[in-house]
C-alpha positions as CSV (number, residue, x, y, z in Angstrom):
1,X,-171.2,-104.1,4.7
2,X,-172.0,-102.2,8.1
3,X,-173.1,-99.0,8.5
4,X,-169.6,-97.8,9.5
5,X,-168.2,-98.7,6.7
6,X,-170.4,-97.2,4.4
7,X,-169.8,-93.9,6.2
8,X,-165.6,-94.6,6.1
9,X,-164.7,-92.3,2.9
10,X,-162.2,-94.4,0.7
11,X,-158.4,-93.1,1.0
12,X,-157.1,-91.4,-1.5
13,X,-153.6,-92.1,-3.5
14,X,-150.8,-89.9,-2.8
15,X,-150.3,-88.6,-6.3
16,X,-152.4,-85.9,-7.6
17,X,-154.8,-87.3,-10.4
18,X,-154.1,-86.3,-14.1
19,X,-151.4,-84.5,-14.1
20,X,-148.8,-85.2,-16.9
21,X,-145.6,-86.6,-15.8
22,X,-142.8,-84.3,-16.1
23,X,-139.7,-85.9,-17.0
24,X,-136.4,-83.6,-16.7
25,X,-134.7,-83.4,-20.2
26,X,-131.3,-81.7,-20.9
27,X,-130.7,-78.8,-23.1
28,X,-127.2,-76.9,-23.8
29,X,-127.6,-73.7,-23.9
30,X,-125.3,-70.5,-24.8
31,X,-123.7,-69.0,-21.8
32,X,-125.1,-65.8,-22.1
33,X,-128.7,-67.2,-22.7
34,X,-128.2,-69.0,-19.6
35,X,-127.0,-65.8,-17.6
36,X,-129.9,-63.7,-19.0
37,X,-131.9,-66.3,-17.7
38,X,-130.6,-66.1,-14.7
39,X,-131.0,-62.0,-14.3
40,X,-134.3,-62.3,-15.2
41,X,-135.4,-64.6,-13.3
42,X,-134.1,-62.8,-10.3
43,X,-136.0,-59.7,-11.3
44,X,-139.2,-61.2,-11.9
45,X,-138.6,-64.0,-9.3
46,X,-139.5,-66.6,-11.7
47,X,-137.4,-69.6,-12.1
48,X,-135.1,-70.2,-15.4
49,X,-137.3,-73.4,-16.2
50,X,-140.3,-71.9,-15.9
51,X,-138.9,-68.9,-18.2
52,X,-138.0,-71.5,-20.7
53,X,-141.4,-73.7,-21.0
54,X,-143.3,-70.6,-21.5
55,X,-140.4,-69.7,-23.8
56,X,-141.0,-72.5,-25.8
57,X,-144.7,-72.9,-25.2
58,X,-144.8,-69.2,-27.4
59,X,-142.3,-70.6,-30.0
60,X,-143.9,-73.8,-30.5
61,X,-147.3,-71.8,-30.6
62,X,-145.9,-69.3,-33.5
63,X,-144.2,-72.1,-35.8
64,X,-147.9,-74.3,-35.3
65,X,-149.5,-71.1,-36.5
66,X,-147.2,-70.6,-39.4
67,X,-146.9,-74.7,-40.4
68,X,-150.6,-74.7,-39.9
69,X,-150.8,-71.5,-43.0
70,X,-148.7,-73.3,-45.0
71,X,-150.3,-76.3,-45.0
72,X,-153.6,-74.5,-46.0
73,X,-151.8,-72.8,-48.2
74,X,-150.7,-75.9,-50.3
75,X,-154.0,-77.4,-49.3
76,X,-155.5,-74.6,-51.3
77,X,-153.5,-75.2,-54.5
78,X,-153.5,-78.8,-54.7
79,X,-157.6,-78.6,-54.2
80,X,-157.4,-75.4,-57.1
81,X,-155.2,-77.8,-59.6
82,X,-157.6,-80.6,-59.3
83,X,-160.8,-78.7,-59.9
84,X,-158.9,-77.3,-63.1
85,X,-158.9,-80.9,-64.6
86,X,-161.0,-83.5,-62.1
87,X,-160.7,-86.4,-64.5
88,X,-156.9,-85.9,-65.4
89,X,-158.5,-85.5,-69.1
90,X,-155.6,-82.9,-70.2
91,X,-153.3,-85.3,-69.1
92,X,-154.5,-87.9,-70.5
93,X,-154.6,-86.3,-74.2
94,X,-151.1,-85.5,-73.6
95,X,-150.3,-88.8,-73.0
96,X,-152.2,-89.7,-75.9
97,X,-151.0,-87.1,-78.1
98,X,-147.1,-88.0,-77.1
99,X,-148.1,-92.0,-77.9
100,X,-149.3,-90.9,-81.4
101,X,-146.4,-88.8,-82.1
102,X,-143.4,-90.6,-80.8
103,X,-144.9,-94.6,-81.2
104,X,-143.8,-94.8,-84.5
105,X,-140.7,-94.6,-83.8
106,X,-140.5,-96.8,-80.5
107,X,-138.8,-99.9,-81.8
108,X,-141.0,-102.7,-79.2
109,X,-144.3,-100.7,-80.0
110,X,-146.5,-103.5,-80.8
111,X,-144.2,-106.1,-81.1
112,X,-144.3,-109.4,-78.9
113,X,-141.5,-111.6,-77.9
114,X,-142.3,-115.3,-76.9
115,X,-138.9,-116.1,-76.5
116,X,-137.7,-117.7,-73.7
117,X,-135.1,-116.7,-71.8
118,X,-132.1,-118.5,-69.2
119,X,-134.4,-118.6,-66.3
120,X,-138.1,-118.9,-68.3
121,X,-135.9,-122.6,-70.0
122,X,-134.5,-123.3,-66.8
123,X,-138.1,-123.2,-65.1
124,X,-139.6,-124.6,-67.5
125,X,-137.8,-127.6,-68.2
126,X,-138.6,-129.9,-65.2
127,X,-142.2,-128.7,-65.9
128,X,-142.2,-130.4,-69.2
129,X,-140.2,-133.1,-67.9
């Protein structure tokens, strides 16, 4: 490399560096939303898309915040119920408790059934040969 390279700075692209692309997206709006956008923007000489990303900037701001409560709000209880009973052992004495109660009446309750049935024979069969 020679001196005057060394010293030659190295061009630079065209396109500024890391800025997001913007892509144009379509959105229906009322009528009179779009003439209020319009009026506005002429008084504050801003234009309508701007108004609208910073309109929906603030809205998408506000429902994150709320979302965001909720969330910890259910977060909260879920973390409250499982410090009430950490190793499920209500549940499982209810379960328990139910099995004792109703099993006498559950007609399978310890019962097994080694018959075979259509597709058990069918497999079966060429097994045995």
């Amino acid at each position: 490399m020679t001196a005057k390279q060394a010293e030659t700075p190295r061009r630079r692209s065209r396109r500024p560096a890391a800025r997001p692309q913007r892509r144009a997206t379509t959105y229906r709006l009322h009528p009179h939303l779009q003439q209020g956008l319009a009026l506005l923007g002429k008084v504050r000489k801003v234009s309508a898309n701007q108004m609208v990303n910073e309109a929906v900037g603030e809205y998408l701001d506000a429902r994150t915040a709320a979302v965001t409560a909720d969330l910890e709000e259910t977060l909260r209880r879920v973390r409250a119920y499982r410090e009430t009973d950490p190793n499920f052992e209500s549940a499982i004495a209810k379960f328990a408790e139910s099995e004792a109660r109703h099993g006498a009446n559950d007609p399978v309750e310890g019962t097994e059934d080694h018959e075979a049935r259509p597709a058990q024979r069918m497999v079966r069969q060429p097994i045995r040969g």
